[in-house]
N, C-alpha and C positions, 0 to 999 in steps of 0.2 A: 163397438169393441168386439161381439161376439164376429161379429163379418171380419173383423182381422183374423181373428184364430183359428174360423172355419180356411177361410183363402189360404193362411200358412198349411194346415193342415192337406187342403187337399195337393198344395205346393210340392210340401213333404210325399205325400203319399204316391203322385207321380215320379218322383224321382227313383225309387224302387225298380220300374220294367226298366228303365231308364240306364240304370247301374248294370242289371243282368244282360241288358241288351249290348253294353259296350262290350260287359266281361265275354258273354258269346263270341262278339267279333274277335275281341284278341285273342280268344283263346282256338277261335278257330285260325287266326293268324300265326299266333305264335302258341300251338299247342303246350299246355303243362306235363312235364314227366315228372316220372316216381323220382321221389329221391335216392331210391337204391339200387334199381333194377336202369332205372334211363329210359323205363316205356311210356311210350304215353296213358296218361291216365284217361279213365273213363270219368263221361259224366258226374255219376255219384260217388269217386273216387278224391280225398285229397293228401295232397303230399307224399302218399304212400300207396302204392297199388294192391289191391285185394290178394293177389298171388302171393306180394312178399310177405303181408301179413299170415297166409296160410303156409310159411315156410319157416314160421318162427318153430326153431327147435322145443317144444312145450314139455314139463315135466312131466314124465312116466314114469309108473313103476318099474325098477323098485326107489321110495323116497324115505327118506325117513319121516317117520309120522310126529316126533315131533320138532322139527326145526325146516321139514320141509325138502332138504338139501337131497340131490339124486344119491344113493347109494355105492362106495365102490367096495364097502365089502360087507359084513354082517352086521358091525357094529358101527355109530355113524362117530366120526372122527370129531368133527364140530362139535358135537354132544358132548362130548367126553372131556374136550378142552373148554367147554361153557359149562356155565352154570345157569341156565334159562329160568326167568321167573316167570316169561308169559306160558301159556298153557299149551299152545302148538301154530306154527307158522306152516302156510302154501305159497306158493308161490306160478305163476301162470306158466311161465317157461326159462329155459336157461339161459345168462347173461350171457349171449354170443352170437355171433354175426346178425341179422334182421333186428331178431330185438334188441342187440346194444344199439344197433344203428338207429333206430325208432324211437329209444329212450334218450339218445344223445341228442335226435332232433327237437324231443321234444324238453329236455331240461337244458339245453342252448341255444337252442335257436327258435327258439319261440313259435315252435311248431305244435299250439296248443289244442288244436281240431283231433289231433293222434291221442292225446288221452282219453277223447271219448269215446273211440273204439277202443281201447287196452281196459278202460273200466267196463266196457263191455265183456270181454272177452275174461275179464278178472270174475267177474259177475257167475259165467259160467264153471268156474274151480268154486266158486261161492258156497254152489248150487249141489256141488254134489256133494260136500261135507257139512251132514248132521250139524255136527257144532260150530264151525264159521256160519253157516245159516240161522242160526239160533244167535249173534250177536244183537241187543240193545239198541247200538250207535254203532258209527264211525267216526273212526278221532285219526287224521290225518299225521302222519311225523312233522312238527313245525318246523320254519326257519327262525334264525333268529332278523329282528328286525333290520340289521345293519345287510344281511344276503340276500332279505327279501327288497330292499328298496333298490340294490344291487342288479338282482334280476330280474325286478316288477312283479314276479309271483311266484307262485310256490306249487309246483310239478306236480305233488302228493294231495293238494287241494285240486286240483281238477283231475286225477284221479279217482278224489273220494266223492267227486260230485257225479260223476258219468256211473262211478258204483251204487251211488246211492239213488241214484235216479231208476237204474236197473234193477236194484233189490227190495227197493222202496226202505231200505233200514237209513232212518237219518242221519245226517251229518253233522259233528260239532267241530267248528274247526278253530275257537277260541279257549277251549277247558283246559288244553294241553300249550303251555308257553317254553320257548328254549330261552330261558334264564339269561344265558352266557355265551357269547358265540364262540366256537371252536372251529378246530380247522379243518379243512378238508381232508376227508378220511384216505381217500384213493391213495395216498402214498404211504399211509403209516400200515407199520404190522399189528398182526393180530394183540398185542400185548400196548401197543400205543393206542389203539384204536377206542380200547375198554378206557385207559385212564383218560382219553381227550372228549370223552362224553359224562363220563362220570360226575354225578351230580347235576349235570346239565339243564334237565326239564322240569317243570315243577308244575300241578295242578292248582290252576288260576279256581275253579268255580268247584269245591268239592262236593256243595249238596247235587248240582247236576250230575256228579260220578256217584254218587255213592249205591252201592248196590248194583251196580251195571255192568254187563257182561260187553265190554270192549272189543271191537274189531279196529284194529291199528293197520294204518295204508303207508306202504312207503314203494318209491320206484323198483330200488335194490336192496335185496339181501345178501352180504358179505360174509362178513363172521356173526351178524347177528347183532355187534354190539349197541348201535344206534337204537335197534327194535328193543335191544333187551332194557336200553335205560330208561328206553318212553315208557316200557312196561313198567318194572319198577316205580315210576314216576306215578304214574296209573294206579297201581296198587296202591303204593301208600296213600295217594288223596283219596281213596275209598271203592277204587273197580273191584268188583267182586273174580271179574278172572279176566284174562287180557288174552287174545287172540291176534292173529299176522300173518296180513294176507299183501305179497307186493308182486310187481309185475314182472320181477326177474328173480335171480338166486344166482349169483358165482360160484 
């Protein structure tokens, strides 16, 4: 019996150079391009070439400090028409051109290798803010089940896995459940946005929140509203203060 499982094994374990060796061929046959640029990609390069990722427009000051969003005049506009209950959001770079295209491959087309660099690269805004460094956990933006079986997974969990691997702060990705499914935010306005999430999430484990200073992951921030209800949602089951940190900002 053991001579069966060793033989499969070394079976298996042959098949490995096996796979690399064909992917070489085709790839030398039929080289891989980036998907946004059309170059070919290097070696250590997938879906997306190193260039484009370095030409993602990234948030500079000036931002506002707390929601995140670039600045176009003194006082930030977003602010002013919210009422935020998490304590301050970053964001890695601005939703447009590279990075929309990056996010779009990877929250459609199942271009899930692209959030390990964006949790990378989110890792580093992490790094340089005192207090997002200072979170407890990371709690993912949930789907609700009927989107996630839809899509087979959920963008903002392999986000918080690549981040949490980078920062070493762990990840819960079961505390925070979407209740109710709602719909798709991209067409509603800022006033539809708030009431089609409202009430939405609810903390499933609260002794695991309670006292815990929260880092909340999601792809995009909008008007905020999504982030603000998981916040809220957070707070009430017992986070002691919610932070948001996502890979883009409109």
């Amino acid at each position: 019996m053991n001579y069966i499982f060793e033989s499969s094994a070394v079976i298996c374990g042959n098949l490995r150079p096996i796979k690399i060796l064909w992917k070489n061929i085709i790839d030398f046959i039929f080289p891989p391009f980036c998907a946004i640029c059309n170059s070919t990609l290097k070696e250590n390069e997938k879906v997306v070439c190193e260039s484009c990722f370095q030409n993602i427009k990234f948030v500079e000051p000036p931002f506002c400090k707390k929601c995140g969003k670039p600045l176009l005049k003194v006082r930030c506009e977003n602010c002013r028409s919210n009422k935020f209950v998490f304590k301050k959001a970053r964001a890695l770079g601005v939703y447009d051109g590279n990075l929309r295209e990056i996010i779009h491959l990877l929250k459609y087309n199942r271009k899930l290798s692209l959030a390990k660099r964006l949790g990378r690269m989110m890792n580093l805004v992490l790094h340089t803010d005192d207090v997002l460094k200072g979170a407890d956990m990371i709690v993912p933006v949930p789907l609700h089940q009927t989107r996630l079986r839809e899509r087979g997974y959920n963008q903002c969990d392999c986000l918080s896995d690549s981040l949490s691997e980078s920062s070493k702060i762990p990840v819960f990705k079961k505390v925070l459940v979407r209740k109710r499914a709602t719909k798709s935010q991209i067409k509603l306005d800022p006033e539809q946005r708030l009431k089609n999430v409202e009430d939405a999430f609810v903390v499933k484990d609260k002794k695991e929140m309670e006292g815990k200073k929260v880092l909340l992951v999601d792809d995009v921030m909008t008007t905020g509203s999504t982030l603000n209800a998981c916040s809220d949602a957070l707070l009430r089951g017992g986070a002691d203060e919610v932070y948001c940190l996502t890979a883009a900002v409109a």
